[in-house]
MARVOLO-13017 format. One record per atom (N, C-alpha, C): residue in three letters; atom name; residue number from 1; x, y, z. Coordinates in Angstrom, 3 decimals. Layout:
N
code / site / pos / u / v / w
ALA / CA / NUM / X / Y / Z
...
***
This chain:
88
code / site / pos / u / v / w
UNK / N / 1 / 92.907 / 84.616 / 101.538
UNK / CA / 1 / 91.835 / 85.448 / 102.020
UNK / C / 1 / 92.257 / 86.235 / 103.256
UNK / N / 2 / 93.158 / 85.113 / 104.062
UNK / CA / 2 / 93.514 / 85.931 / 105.234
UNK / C / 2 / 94.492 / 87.407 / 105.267
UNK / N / 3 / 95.121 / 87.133 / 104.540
UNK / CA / 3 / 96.065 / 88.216 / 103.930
UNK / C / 3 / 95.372 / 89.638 / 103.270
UNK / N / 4 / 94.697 / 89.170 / 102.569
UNK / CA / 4 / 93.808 / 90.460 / 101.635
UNK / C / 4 / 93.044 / 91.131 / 103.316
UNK / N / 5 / 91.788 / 89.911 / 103.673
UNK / CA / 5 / 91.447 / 91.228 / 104.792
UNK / C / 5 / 92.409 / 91.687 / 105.832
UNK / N / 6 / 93.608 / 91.373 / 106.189
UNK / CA / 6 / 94.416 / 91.694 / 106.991
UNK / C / 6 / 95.104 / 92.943 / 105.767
UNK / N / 7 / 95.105 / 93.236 / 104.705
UNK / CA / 7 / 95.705 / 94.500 / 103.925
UNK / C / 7 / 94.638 / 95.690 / 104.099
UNK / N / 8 / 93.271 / 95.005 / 103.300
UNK / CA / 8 / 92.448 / 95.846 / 103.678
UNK / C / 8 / 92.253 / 96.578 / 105.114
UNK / N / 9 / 92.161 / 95.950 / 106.247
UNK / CA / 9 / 92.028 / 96.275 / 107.541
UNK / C / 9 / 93.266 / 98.022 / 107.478
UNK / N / 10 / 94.424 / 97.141 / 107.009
UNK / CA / 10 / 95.790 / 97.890 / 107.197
UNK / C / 10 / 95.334 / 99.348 / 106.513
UNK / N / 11 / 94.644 / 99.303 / 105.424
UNK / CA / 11 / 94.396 / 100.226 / 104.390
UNK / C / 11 / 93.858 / 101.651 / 105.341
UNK / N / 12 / 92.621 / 100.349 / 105.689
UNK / CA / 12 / 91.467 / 101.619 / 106.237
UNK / C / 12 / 92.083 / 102.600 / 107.465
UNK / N / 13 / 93.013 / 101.604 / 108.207
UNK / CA / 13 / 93.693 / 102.291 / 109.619
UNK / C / 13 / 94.415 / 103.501 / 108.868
UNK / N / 14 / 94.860 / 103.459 / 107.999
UNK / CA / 14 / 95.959 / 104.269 / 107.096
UNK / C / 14 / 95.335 / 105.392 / 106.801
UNK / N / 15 / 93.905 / 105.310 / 106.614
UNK / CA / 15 / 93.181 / 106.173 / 105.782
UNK / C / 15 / 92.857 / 107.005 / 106.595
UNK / N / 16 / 92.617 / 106.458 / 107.889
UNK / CA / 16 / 91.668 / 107.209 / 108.935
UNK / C / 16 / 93.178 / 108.023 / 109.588
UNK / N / 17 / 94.117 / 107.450 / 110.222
UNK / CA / 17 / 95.259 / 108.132 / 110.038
UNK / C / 17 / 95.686 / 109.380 / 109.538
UNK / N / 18 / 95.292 / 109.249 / 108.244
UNK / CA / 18 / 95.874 / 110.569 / 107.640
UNK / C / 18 / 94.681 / 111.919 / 107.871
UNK / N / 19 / 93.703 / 111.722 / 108.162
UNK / CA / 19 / 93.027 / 113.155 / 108.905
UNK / C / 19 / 94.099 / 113.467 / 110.197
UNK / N / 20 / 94.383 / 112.379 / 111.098
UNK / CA / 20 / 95.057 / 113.472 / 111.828
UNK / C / 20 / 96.399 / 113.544 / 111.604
UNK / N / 21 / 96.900 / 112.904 / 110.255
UNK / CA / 21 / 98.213 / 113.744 / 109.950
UNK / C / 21 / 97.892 / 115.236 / 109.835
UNK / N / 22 / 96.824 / 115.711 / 108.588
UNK / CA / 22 / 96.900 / 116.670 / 108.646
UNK / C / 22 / 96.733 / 117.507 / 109.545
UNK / N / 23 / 95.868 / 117.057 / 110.690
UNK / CA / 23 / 95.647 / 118.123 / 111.685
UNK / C / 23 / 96.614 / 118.296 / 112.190
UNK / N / 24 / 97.315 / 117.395 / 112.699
UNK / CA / 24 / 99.008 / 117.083 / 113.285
UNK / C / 24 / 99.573 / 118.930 / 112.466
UNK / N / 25 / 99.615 / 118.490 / 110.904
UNK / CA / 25 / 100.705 / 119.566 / 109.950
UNK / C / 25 / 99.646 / 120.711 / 110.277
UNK / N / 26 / 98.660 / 120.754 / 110.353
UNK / CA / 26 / 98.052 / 122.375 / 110.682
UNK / C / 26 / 98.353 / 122.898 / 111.890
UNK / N / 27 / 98.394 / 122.264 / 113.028
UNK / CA / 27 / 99.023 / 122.914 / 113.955
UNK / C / 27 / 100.636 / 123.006 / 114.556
UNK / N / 28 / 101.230 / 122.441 / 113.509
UNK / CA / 28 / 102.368 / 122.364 / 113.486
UNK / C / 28 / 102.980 / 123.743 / 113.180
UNK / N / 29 / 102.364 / 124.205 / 111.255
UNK / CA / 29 / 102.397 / 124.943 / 111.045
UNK / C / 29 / 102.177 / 126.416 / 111.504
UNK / N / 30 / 100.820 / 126.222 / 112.643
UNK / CA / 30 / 101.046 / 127.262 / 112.740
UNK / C / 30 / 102.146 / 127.285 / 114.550
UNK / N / 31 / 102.390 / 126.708 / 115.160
UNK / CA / 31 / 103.492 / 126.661 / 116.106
UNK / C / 31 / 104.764 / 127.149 / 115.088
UNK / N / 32 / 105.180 / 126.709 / 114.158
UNK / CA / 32 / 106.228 / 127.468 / 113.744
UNK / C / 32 / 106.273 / 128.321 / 112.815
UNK / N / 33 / 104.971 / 129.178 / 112.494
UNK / CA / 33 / 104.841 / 130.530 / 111.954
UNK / C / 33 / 104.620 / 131.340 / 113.344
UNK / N / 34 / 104.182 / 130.423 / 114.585
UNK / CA / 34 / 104.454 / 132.158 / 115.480
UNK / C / 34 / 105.466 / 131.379 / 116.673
UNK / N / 35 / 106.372 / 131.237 / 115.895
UNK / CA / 35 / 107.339 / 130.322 / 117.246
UNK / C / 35 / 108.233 / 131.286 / 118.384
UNK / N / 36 / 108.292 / 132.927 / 117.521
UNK / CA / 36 / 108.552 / 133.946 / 119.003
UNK / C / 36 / 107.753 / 133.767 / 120.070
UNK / N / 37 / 106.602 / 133.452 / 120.123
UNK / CA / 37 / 105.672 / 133.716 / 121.224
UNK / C / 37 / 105.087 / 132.607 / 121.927
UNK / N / 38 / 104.747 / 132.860 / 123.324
UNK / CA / 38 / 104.399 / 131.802 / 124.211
UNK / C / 38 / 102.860 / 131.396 / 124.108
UNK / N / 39 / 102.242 / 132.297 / 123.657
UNK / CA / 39 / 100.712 / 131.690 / 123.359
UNK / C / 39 / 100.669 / 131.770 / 121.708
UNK / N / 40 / 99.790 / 130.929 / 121.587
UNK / CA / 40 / 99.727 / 130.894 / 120.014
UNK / C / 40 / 98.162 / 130.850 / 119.584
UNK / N / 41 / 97.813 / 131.976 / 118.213
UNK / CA / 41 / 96.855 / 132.676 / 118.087
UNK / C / 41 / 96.199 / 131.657 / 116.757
UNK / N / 42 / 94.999 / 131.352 / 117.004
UNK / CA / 42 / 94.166 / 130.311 / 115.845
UNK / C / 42 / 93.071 / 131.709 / 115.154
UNK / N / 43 / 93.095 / 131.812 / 113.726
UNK / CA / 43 / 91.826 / 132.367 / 113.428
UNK / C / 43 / 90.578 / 131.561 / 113.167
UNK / N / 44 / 89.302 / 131.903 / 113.254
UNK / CA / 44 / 88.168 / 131.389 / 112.779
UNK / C / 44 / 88.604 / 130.648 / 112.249
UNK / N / 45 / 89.148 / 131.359 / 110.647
UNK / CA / 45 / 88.881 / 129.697 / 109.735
UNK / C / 45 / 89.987 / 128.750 / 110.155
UNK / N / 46 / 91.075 / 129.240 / 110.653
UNK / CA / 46 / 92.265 / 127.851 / 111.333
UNK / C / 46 / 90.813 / 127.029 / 112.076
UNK / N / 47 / 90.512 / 127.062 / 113.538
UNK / CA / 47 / 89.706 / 126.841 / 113.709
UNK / C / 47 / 88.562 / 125.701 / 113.189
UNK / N / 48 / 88.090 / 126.541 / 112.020
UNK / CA / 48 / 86.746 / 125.662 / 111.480
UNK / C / 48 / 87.347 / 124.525 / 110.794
UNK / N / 49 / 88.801 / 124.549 / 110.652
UNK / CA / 49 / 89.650 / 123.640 / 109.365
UNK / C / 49 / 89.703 / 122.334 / 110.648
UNK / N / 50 / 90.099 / 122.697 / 111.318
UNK / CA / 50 / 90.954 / 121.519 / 112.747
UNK / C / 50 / 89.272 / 121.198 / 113.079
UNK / N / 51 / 88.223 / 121.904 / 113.581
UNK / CA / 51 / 87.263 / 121.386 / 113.649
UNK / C / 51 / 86.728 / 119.891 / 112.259
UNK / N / 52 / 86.899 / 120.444 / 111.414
UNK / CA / 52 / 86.375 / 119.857 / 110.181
UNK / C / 52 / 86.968 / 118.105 / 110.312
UNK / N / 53 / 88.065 / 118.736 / 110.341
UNK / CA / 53 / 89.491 / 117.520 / 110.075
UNK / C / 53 / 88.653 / 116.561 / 111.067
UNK / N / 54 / 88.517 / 117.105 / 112.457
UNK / CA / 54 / 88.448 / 116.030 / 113.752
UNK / C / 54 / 86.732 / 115.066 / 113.029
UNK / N / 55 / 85.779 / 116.155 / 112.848
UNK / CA / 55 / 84.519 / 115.574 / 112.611
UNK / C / 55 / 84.303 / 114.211 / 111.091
UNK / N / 56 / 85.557 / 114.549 / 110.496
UNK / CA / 56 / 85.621 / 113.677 / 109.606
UNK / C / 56 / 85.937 / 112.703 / 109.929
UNK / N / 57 / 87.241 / 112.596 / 110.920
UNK / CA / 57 / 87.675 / 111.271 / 111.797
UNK / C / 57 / 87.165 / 110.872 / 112.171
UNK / N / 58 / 85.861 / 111.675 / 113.186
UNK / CA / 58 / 85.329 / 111.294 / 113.873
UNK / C / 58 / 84.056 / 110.192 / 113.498
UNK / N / 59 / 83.587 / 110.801 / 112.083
UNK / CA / 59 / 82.272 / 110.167 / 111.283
UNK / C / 59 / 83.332 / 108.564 / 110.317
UNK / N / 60 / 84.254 / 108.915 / 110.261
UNK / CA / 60 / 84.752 / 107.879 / 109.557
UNK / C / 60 / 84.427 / 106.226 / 111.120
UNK / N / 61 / 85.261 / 106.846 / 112.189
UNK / CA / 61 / 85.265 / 105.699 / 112.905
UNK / C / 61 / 83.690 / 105.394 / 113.392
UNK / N / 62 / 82.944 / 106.340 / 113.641
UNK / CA / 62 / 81.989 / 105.969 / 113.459
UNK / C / 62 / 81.257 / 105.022 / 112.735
UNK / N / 63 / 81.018 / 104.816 / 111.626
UNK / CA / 63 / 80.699 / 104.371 / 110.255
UNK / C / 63 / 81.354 / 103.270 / 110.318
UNK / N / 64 / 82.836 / 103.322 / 110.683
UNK / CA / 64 / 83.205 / 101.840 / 110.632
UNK / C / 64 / 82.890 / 100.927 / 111.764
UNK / N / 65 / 82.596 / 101.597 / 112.834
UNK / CA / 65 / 82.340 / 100.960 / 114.052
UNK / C / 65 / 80.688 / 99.966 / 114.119
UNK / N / 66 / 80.122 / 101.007 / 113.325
UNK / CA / 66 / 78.311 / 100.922 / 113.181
UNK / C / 66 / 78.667 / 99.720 / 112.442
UNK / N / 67 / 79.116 / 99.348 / 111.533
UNK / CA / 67 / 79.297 / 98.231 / 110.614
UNK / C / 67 / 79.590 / 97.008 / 111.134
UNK / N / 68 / 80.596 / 97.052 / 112.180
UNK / CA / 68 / 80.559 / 95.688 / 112.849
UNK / C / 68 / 79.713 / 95.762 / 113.897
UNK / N / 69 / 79.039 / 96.772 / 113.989
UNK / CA / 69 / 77.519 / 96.202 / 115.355
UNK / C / 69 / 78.242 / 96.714 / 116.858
UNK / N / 70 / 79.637 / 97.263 / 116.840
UNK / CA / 70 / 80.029 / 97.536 / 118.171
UNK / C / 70 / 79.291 / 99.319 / 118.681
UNK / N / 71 / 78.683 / 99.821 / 117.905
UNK / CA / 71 / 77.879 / 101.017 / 118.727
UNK / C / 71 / 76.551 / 100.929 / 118.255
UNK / N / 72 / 76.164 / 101.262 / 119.905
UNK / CA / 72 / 74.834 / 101.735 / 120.456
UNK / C / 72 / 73.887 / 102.191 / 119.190
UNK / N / 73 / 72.762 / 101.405 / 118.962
UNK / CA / 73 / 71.698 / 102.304 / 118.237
UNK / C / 73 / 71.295 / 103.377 / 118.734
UNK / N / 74 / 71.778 / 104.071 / 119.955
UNK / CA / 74 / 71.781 / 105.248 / 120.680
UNK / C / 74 / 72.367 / 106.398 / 120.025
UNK / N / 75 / 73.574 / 105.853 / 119.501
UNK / CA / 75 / 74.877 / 106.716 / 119.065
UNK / C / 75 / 74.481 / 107.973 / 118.223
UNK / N / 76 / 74.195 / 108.970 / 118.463
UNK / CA / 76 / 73.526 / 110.482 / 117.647
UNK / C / 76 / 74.677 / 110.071 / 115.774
UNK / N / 77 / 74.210 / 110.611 / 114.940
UNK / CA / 77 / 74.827 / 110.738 / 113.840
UNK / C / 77 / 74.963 / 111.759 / 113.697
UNK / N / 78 / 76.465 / 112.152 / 113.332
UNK / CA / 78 / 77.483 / 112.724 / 112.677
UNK / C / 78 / 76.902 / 113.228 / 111.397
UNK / N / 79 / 76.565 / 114.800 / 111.493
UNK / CA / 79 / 76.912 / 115.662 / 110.596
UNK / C / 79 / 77.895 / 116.398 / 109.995
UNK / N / 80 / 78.164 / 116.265 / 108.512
UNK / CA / 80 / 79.763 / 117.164 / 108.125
UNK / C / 80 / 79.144 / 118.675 / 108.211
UNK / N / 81 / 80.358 / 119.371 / 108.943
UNK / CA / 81 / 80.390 / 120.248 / 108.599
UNK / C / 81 / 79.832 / 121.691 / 107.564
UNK / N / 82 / 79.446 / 122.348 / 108.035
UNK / CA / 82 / 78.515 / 123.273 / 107.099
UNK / C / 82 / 79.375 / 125.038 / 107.212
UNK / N / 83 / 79.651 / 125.342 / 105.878
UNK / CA / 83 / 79.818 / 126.576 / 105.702
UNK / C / 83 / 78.510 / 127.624 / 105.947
UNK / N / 84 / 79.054 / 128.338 / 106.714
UNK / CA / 84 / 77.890 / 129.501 / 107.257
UNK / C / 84 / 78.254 / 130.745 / 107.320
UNK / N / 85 / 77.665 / 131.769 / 106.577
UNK / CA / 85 / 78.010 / 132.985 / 106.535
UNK / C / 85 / 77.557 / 133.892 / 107.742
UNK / N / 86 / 78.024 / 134.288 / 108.877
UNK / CA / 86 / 77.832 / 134.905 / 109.885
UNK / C / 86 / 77.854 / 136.624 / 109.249
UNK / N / 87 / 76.808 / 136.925 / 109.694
UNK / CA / 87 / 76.706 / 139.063 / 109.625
UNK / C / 87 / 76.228 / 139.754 / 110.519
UNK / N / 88 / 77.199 / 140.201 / 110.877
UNK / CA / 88 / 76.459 / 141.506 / 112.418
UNK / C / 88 / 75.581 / 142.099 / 111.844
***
């Protein structure tokens, strides 16, 4: 028994992990698509993507945290992300 929840445990760390791999490879990517230059330029949707990534991490540890009773019934809940069409 001890073994299985000590895999599982391993699993979930793994899982939650890989959101910020990718965020890790999105801004990686773009550091070495503009690697001439000393500032480096994000569009909107770069942006809304790295936003997205973090709020998912963010609702995951959440969720797991709420489960063992270690946060506040205070704690606001985590909404995903919403596509929104902006028009001047």
């Amino acid at each position: 028994m001890d073994i299985q929840t000590s895999t599982k445990s391993m699993n979930q760390n793994i899982r939650q992990l890989t959101s910020l791999k990718i965020l890790s490879r999105l801004l990686g990517h773009e550091l070495h698509a503009q690697a001439g230059v000393k500032t480096v330029q994000l569009s909107r949707e770069e942006v809304l993507e790295i936003q997205t990534t973090l709020d998912i991490y963010i609702e995951e540890i959440v969720r797991r945290s709420s489960t063992h009773g270690s946060v506040a019934a205070s704690e606001p809940q985590m909404v995903s992300a919403r596509n929104i069409e902006v028009r001047n």
